[in-house]
MDTraj code that builds the backbone (N, CA, C; nanometers):
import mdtraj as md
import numpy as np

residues = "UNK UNK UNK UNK UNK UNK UNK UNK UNK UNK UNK UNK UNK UNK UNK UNK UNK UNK UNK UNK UNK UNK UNK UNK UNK UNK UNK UNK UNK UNK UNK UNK UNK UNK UNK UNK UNK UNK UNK UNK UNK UNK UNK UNK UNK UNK UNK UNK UNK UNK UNK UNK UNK UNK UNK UNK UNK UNK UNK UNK UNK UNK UNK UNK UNK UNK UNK UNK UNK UNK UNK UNK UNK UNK UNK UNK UNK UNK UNK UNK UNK UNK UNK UNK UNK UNK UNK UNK UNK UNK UNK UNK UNK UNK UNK UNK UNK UNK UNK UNK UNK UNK UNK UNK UNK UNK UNK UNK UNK UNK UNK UNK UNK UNK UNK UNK UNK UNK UNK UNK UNK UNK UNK UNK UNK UNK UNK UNK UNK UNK UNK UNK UNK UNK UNK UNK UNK UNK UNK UNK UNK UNK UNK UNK UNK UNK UNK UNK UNK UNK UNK UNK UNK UNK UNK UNK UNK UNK UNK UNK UNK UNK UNK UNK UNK UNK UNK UNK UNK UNK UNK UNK UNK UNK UNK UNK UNK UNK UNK UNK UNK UNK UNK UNK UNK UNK UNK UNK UNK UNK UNK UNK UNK UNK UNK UNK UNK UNK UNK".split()
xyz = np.array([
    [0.0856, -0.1188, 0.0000],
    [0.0000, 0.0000, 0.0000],
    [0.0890, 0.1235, 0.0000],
    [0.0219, 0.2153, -0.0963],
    [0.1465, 0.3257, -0.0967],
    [0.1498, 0.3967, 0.0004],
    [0.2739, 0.4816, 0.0602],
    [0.2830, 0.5664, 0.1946],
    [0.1888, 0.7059, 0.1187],
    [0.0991, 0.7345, 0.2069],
    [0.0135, 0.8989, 0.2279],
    [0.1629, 0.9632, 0.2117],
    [0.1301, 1.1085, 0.1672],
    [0.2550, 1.1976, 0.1402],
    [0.2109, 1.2992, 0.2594],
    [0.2865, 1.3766, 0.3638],
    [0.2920, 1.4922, 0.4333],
    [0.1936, 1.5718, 0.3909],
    [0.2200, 1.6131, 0.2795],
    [0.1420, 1.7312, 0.1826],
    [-0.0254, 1.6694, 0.1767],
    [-0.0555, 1.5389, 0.1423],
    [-0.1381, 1.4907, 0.1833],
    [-0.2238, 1.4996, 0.2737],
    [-0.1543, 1.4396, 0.4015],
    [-0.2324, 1.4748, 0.5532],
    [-0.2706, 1.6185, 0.5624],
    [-0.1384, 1.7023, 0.5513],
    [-0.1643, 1.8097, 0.5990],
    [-0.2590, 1.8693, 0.5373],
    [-0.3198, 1.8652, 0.3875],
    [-0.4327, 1.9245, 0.3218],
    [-0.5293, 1.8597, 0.3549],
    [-0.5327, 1.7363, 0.3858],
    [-0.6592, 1.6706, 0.4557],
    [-0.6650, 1.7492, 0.6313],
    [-0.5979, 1.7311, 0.6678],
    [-0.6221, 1.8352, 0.8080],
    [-0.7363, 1.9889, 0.7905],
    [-0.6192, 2.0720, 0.6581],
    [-0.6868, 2.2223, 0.6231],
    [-0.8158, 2.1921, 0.5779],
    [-0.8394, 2.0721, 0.5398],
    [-1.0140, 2.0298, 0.5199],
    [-1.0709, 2.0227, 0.6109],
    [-1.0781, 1.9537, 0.6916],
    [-1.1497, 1.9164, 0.8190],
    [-1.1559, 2.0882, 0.8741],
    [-1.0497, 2.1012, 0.9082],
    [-1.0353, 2.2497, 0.9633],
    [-1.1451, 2.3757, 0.9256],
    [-1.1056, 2.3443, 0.8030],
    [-1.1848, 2.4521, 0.7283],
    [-1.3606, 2.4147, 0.6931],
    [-1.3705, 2.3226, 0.7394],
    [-1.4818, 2.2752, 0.7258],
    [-1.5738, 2.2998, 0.8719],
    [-1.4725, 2.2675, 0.9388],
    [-1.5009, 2.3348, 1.0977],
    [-1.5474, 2.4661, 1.1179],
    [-1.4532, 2.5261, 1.0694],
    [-1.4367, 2.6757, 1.0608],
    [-1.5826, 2.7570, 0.9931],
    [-1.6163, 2.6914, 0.9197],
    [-1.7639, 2.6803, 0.8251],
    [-1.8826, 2.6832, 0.9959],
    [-1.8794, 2.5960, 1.0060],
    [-1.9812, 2.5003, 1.1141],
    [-1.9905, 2.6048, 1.2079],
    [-1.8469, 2.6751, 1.2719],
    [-1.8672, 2.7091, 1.3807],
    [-1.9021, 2.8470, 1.3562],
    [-1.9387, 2.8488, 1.2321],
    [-1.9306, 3.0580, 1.2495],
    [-2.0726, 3.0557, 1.1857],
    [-2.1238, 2.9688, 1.1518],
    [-2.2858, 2.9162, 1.0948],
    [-2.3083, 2.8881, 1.2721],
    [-2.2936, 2.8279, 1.3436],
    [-2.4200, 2.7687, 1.4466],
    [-2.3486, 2.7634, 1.5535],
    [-2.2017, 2.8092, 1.5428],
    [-2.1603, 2.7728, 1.6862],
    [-2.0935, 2.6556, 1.7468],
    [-2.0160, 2.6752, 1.8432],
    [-1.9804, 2.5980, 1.9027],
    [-2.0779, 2.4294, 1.9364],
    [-2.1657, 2.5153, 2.0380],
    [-2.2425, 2.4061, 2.0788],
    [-2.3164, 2.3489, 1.9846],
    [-2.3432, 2.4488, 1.9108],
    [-2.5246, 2.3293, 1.8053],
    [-2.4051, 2.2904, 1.6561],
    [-2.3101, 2.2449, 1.6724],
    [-2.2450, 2.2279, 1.5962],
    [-2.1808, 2.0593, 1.6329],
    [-2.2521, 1.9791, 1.5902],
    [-2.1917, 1.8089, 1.6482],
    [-2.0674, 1.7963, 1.5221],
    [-1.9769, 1.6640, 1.5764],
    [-1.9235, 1.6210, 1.4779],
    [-1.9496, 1.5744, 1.3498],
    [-2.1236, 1.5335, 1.3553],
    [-2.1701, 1.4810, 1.2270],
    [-2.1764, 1.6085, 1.1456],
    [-2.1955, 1.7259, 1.1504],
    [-2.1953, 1.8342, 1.0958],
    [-2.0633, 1.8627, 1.0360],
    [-1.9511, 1.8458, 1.1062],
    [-1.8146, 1.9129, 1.0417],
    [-1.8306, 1.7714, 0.9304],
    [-1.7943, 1.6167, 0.9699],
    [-1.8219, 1.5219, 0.8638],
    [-1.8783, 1.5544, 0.7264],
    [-2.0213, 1.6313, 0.7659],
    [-2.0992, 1.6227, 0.6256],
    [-2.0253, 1.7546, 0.5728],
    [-1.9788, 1.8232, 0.6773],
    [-1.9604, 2.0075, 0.5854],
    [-1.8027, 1.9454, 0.4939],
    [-1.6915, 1.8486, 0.5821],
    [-1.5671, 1.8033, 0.5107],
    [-1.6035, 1.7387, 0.3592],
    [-1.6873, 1.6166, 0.3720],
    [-1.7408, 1.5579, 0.2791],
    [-1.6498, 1.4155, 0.2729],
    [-1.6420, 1.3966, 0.4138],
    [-1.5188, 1.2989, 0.4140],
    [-1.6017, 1.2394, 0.4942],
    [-1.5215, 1.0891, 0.5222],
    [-1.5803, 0.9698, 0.6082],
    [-1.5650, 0.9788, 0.7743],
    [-1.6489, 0.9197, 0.8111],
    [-1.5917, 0.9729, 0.9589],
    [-1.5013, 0.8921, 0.9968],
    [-1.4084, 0.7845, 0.9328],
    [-1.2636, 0.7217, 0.9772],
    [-1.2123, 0.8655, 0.9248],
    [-1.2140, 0.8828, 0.8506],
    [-1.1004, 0.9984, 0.7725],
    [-1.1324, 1.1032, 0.9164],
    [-1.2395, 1.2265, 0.9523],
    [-1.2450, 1.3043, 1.0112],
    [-1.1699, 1.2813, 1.1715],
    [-1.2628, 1.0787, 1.2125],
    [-1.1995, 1.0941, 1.3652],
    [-1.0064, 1.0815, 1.3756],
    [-0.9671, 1.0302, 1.2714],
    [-0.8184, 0.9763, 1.2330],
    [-0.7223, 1.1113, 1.2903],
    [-0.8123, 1.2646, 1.2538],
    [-0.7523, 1.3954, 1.2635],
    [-0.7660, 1.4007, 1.4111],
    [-0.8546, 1.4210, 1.4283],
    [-0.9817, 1.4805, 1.5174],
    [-1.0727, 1.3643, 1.6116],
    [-1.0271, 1.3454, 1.7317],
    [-1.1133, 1.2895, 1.7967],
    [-1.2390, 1.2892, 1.8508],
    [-1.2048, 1.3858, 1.8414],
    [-1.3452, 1.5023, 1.9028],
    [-1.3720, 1.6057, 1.8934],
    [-1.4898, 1.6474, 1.9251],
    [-1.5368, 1.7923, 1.8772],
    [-1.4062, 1.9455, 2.0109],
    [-1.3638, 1.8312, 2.1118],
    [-1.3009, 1.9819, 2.1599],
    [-1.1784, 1.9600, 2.0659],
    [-1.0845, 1.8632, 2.0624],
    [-1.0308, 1.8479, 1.9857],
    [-1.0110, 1.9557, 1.8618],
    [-1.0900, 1.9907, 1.7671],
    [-1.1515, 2.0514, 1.6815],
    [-1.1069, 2.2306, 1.7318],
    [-1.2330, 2.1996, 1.8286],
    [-1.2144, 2.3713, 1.8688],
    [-1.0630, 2.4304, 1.9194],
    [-0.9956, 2.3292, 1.9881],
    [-0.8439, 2.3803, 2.0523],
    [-0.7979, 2.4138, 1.8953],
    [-0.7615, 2.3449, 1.7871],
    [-0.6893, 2.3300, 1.7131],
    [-0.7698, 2.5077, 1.6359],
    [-0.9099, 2.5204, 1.6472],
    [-0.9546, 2.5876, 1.5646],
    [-0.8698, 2.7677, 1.6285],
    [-0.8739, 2.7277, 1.8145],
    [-0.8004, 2.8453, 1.8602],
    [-0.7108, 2.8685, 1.8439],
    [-0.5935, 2.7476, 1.8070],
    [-0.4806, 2.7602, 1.7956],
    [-0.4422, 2.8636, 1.6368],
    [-0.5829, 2.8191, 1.5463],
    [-0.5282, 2.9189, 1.4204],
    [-0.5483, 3.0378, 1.4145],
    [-0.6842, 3.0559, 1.5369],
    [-0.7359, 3.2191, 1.5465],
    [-0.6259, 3.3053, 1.6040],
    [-0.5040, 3.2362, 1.6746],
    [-0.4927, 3.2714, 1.7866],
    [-0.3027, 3.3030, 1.7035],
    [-0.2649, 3.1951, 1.6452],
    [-0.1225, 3.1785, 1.5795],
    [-0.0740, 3.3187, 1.4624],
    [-0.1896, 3.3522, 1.4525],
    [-0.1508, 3.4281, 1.3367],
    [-0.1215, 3.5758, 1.4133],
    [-0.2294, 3.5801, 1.4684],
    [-0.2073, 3.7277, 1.5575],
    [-0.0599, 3.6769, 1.6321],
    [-0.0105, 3.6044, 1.7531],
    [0.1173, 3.5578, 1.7746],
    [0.2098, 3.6098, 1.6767],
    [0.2406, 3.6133, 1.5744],
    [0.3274, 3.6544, 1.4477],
    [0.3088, 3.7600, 1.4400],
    [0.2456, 3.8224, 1.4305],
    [0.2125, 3.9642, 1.4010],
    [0.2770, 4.0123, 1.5047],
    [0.2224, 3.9951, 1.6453],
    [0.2969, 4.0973, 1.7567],
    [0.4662, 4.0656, 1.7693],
    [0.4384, 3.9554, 1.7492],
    [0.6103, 3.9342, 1.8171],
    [0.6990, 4.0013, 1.6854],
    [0.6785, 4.0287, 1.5835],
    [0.7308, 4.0965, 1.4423],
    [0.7249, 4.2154, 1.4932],
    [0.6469, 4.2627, 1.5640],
    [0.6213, 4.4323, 1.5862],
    [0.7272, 4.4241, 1.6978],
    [0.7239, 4.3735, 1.7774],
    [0.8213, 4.3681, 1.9087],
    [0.9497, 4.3788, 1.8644],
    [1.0349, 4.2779, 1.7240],
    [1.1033, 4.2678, 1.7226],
    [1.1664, 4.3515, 1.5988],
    [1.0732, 4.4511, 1.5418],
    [1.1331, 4.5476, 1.4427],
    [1.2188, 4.6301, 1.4757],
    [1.3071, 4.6352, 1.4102],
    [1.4523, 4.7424, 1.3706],
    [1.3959, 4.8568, 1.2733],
    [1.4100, 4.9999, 1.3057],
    [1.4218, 5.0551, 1.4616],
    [1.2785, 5.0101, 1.5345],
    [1.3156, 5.0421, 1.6661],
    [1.1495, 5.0328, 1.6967],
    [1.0547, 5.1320, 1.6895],
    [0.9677, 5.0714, 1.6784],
    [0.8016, 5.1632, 1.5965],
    [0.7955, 5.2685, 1.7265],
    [0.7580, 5.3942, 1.7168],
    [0.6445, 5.4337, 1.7837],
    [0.5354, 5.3559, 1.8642],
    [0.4853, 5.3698, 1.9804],
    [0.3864, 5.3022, 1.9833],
    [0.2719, 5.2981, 1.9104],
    [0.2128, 5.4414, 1.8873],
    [0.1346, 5.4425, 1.7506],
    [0.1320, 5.3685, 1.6456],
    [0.2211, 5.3802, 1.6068],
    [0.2427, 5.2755, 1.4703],
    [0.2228, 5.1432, 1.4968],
    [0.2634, 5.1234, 1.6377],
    [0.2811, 4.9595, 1.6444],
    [0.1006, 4.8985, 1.6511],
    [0.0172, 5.0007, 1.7394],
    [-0.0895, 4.9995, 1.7211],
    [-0.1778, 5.0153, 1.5918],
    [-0.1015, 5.1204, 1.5206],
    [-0.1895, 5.1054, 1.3740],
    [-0.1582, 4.9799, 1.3270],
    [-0.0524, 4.9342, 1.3363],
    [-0.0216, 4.7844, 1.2320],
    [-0.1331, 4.6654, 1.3016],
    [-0.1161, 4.6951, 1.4325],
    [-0.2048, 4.5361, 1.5049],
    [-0.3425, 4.5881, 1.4555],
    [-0.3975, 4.6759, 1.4362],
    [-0.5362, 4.6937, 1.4206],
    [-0.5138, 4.6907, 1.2975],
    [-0.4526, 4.7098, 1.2039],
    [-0.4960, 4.6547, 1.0445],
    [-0.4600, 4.5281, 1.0463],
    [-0.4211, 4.4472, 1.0882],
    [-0.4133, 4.3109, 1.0974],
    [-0.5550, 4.2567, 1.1768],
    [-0.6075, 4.3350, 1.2820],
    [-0.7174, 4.2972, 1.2851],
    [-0.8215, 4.3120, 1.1797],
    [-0.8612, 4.4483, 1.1104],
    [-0.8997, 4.4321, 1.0424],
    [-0.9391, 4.3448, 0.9261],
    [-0.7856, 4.2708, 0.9156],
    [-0.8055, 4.1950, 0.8045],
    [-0.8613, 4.0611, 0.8372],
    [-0.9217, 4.0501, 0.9886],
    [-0.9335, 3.9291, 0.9954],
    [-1.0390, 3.9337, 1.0694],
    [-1.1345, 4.0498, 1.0713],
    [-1.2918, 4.0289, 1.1559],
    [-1.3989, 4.0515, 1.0263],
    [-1.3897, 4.0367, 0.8774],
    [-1.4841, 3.9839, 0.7789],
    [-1.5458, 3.8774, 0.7802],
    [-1.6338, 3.8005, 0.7257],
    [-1.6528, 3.6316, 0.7219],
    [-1.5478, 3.5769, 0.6897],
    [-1.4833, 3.5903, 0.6236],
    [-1.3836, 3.5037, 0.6198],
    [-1.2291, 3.4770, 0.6856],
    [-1.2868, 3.6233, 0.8226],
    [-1.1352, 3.6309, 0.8878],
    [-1.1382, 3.5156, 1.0517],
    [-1.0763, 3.5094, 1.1092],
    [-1.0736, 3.4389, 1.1961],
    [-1.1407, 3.4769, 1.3196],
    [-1.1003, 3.6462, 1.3992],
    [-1.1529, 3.6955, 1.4830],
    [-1.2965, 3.7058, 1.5468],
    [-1.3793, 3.6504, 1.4399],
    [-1.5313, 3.6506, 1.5043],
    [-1.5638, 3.4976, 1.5830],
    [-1.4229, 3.4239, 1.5520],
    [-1.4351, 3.3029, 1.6126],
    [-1.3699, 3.3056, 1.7778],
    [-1.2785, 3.4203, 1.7590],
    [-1.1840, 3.4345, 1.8884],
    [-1.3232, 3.4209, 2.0390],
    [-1.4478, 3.5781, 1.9848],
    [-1.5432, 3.5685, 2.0839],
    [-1.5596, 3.3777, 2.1482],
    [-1.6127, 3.3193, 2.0281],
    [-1.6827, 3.2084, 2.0831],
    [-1.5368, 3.1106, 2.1666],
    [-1.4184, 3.0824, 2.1256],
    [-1.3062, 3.0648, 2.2036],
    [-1.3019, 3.1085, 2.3245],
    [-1.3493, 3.2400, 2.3526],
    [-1.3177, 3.3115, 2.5027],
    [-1.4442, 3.2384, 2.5715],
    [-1.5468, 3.2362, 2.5305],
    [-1.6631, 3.1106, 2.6132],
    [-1.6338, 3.0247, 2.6090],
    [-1.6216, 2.9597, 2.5447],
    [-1.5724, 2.8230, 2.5619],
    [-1.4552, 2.7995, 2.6648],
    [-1.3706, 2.8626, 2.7040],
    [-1.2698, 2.8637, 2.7240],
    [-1.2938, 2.8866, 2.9109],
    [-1.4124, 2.9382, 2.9299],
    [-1.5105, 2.8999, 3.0618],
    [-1.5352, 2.8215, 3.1240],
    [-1.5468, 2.6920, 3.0380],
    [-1.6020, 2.5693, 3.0495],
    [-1.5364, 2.4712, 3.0326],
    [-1.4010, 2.5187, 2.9409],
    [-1.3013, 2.4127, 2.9131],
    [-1.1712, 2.4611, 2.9726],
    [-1.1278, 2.3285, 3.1053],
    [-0.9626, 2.3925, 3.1641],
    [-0.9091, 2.3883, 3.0993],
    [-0.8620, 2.2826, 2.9522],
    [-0.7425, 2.2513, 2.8978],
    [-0.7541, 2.3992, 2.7748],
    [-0.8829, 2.4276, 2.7151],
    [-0.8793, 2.5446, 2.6187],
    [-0.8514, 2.6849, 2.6860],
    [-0.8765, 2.7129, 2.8017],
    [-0.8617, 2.7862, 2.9558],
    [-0.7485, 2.7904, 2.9706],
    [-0.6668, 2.6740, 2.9809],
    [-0.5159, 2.7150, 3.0376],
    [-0.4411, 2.7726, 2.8855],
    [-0.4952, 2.6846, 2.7653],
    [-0.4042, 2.7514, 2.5920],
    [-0.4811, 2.9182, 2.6185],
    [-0.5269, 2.9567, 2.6308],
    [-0.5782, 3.0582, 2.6043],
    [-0.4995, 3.1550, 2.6836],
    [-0.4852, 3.1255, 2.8061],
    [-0.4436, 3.2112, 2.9407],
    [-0.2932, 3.2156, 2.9036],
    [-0.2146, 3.1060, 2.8231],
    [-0.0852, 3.0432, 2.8197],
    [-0.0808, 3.1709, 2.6840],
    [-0.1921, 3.2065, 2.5894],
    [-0.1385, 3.2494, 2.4789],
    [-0.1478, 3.3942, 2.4929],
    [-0.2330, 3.4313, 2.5417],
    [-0.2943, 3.5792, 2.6029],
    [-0.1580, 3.6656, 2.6626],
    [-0.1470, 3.6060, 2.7846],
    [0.0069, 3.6014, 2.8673],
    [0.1197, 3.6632, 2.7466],
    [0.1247, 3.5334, 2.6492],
    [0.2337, 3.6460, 2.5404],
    [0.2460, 3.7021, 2.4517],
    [0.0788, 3.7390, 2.4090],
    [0.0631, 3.8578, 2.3630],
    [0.1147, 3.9339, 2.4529],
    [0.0606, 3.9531, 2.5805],
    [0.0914, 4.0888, 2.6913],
    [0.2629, 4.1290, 2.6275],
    [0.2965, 4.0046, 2.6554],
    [0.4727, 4.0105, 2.6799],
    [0.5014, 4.0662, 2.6000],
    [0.4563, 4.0382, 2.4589],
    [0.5254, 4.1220, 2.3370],
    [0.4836, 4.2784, 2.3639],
    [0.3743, 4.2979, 2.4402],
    [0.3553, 4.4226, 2.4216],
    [0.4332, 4.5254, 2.5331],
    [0.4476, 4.4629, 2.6300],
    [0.5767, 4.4844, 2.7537],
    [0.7031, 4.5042, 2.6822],
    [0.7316, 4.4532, 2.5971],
    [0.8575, 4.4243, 2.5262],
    [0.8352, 4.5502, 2.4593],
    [0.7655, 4.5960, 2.3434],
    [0.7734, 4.7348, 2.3036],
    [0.7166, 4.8356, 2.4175],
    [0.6838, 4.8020, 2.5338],
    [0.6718, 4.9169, 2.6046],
    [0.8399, 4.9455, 2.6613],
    [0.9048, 4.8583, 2.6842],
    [1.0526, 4.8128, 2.7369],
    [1.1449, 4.9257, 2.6016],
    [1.1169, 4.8744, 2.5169],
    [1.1686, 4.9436, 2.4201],
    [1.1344, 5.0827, 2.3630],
    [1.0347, 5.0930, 2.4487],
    [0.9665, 5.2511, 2.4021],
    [1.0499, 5.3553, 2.4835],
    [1.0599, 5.2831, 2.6095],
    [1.1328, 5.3562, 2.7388],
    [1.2753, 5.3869, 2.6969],
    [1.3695, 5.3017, 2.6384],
    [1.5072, 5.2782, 2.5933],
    [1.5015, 5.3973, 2.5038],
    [1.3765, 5.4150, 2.4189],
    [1.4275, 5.4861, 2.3124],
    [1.3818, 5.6484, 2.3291],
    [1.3514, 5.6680, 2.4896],
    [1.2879, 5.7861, 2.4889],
    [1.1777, 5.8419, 2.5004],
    [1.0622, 5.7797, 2.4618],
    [0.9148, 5.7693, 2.3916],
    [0.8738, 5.7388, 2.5645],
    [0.8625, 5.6868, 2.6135],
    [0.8018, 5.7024, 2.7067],
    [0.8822, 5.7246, 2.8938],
    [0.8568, 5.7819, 2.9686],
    [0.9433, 5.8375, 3.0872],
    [1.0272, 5.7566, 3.1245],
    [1.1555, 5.7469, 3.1456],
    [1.2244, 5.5937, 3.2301],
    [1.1737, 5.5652, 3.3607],
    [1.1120, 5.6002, 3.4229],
    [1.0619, 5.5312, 3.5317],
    [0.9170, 5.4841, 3.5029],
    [0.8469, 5.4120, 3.3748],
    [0.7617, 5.4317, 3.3128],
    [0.7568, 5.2488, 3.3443],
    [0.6433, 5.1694, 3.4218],
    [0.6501, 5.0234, 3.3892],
    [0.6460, 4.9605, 3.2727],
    [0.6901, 4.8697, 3.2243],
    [0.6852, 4.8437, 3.0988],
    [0.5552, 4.7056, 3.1038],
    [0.5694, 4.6801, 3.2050],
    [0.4923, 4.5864, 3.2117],
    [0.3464, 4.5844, 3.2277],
    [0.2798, 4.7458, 3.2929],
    [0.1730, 4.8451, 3.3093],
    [0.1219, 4.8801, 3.2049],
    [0.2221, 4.9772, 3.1245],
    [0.2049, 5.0088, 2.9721],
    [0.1721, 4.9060, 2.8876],
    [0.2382, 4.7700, 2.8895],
    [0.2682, 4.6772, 2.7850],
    [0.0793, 4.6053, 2.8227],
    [0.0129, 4.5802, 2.9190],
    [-0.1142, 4.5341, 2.9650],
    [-0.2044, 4.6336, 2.8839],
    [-0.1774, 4.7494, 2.9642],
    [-0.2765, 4.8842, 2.8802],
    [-0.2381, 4.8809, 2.7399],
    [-0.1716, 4.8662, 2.6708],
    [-0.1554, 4.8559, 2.5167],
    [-0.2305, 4.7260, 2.4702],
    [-0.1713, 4.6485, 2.5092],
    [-0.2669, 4.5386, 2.4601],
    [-0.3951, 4.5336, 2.4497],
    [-0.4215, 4.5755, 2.5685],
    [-0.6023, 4.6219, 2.5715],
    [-0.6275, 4.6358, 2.4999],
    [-0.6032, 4.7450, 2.4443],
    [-0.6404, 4.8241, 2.3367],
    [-0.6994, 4.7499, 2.2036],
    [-0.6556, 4.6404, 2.1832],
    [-0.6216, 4.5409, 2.0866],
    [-0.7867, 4.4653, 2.0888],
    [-0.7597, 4.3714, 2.1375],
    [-0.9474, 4.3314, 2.1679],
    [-1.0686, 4.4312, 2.1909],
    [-0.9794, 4.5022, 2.2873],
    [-1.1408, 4.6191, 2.2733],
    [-1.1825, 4.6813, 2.1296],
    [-1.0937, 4.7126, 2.0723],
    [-1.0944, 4.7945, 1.9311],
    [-1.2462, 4.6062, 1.8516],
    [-1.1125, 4.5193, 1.8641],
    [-1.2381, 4.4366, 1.7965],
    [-1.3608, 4.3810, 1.8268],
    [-1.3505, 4.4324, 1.9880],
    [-1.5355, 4.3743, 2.0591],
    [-1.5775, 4.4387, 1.9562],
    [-1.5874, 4.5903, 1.9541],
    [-1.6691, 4.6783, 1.9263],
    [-1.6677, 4.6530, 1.7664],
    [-1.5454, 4.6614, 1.7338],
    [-1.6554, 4.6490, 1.5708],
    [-1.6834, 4.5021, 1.5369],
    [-1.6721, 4.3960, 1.6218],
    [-1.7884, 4.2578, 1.5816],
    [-1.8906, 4.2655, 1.6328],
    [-1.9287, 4.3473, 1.7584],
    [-1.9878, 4.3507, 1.7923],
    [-2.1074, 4.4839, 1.7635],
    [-2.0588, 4.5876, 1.6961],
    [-2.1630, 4.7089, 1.6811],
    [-2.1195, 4.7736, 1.5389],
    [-2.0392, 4.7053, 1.5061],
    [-1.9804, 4.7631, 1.3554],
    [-1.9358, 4.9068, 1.3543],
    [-1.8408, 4.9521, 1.4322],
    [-1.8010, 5.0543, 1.4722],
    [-1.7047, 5.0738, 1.6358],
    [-1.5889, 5.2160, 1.5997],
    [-1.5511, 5.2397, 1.5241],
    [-1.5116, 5.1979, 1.4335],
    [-1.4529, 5.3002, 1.2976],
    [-1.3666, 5.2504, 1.2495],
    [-1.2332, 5.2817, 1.3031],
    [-1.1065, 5.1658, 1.2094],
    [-0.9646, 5.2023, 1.2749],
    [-0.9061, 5.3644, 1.2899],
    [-0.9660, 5.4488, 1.2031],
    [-0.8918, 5.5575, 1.1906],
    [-0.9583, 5.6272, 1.2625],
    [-1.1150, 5.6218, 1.3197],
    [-1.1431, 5.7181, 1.4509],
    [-1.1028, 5.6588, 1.5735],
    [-1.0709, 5.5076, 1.5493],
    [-0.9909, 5.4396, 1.7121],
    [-0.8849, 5.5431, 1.7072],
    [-0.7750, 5.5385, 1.6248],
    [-0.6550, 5.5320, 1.6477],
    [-0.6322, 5.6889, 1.7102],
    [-0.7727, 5.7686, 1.6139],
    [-0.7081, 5.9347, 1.6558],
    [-0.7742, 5.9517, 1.7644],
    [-0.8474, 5.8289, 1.8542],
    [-0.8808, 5.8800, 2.0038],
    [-0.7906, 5.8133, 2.0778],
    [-0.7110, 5.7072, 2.0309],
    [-0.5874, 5.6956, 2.1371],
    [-0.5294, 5.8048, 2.1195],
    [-0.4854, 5.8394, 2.0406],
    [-0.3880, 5.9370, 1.9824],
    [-0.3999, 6.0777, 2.1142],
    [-0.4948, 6.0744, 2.0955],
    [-0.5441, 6.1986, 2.1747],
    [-0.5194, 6.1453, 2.3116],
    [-0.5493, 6.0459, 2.3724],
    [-0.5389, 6.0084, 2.5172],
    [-0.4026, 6.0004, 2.5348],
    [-0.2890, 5.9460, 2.4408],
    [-0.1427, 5.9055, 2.4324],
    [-0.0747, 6.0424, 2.4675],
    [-0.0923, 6.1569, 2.3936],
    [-0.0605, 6.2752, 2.3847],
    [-0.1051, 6.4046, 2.4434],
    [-0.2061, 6.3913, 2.5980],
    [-0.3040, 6.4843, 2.6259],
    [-0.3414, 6.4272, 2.7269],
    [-0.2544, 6.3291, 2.8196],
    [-0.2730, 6.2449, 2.9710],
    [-0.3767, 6.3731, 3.0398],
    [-0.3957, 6.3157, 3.1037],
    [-0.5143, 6.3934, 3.2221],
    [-0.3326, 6.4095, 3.3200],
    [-0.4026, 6.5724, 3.3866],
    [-0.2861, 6.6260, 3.4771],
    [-0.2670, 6.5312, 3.6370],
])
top = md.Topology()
chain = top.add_chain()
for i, resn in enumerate(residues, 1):
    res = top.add_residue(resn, chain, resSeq=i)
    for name in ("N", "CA", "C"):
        top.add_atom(name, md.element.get_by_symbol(name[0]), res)
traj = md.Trajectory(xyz[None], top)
């Protein structure tokens, strides 16, 4: 029998996945069984359980992609030569959000992850484990903001780097959730709070 090729599995995986990904942004987590991702793959259920044992199964893996891409993004911003402004570093993470709270972006899945993630310790602890270094990267350009001037040296980096991050999810509650703002009236009301501290 011939050996399956890598390239193989792994596009059979982005099926299942993406077939998931379908399911869960149609009905959800819960009203979403395994027979559903099956019929949405179009595959057998040896083929689906072979990936995927189970439906949490499914969802960890589904956080892990909502969740991997943003990971790249910050730690790239953290680690740019020279370092950004904080501004900037914020305009870049919010057009990266942008590009990913449409139907077809990942972020409207993040909400249903953060519930779930209530109910599930093991998706609870990936979440808390991944959250954590977002912060860090953003500590890290607060660390580097201080070095370069931009913000007071007796300035926490680790204070700043929390409050920056914020910034990041809240910007996308609000527009999955109310379709508004947009990025460019977010950015010029940080802008204004960044540059115009209360005395």
């Amino acid at each position: 029998m011939p050996r399956v090729s890598d390239e193989h599995l792994a596009a059979r995986r982005r099926q299942i996945l993406e077939a998931a990904r379908r399911c869960f942004l149609r009905e959800g987590f819960h009203n979403t069984s395994m027979q559903d991702v099956i019929a949405e793959a179009g595959l057998s259920v040896g083929a689906v359980y072979r990936y995927f044992p189970s439906k949490n199964d499914l969802i960890t893996s589904i956080a892990q992609s909502v969740i991997g891409g943003a990971d790249d993004v910050f730690a790239g911003l953290a680690r740019h030569e020279p370092p950004l402004p904080l501004t900037e570093v914020l305009e870049r993470a919010l057009a990266f959000v942008d590009s990913q709270i449409g139907p077809e972006g990942m972020l409207p899945l993040a909400i249903q992850v953060w519930s779930e993630a209530q109910r599930d310790p093991t998706l609870a602890e990936f979440v808390k484990d991944t959250y954590t270094g977002f912060r860090n990267h953003f500590a890290t350009l607060a660390r580097r903001a201080v070095a370069a001037g931009e913000l007071p040296s007796d300035a926490d980096p680790e204070a700043v780097g929390a409050a920056l991050f914020a910034l990041v999810p809240g910007y996308f509650m609000q527009r999955i959730l109310t379709g508004r703002p947009d990025r460019h009236t977010y950015l010029s009301g940080v802008r204004t709070l960044l540059t115009h501290p209360a005395p």
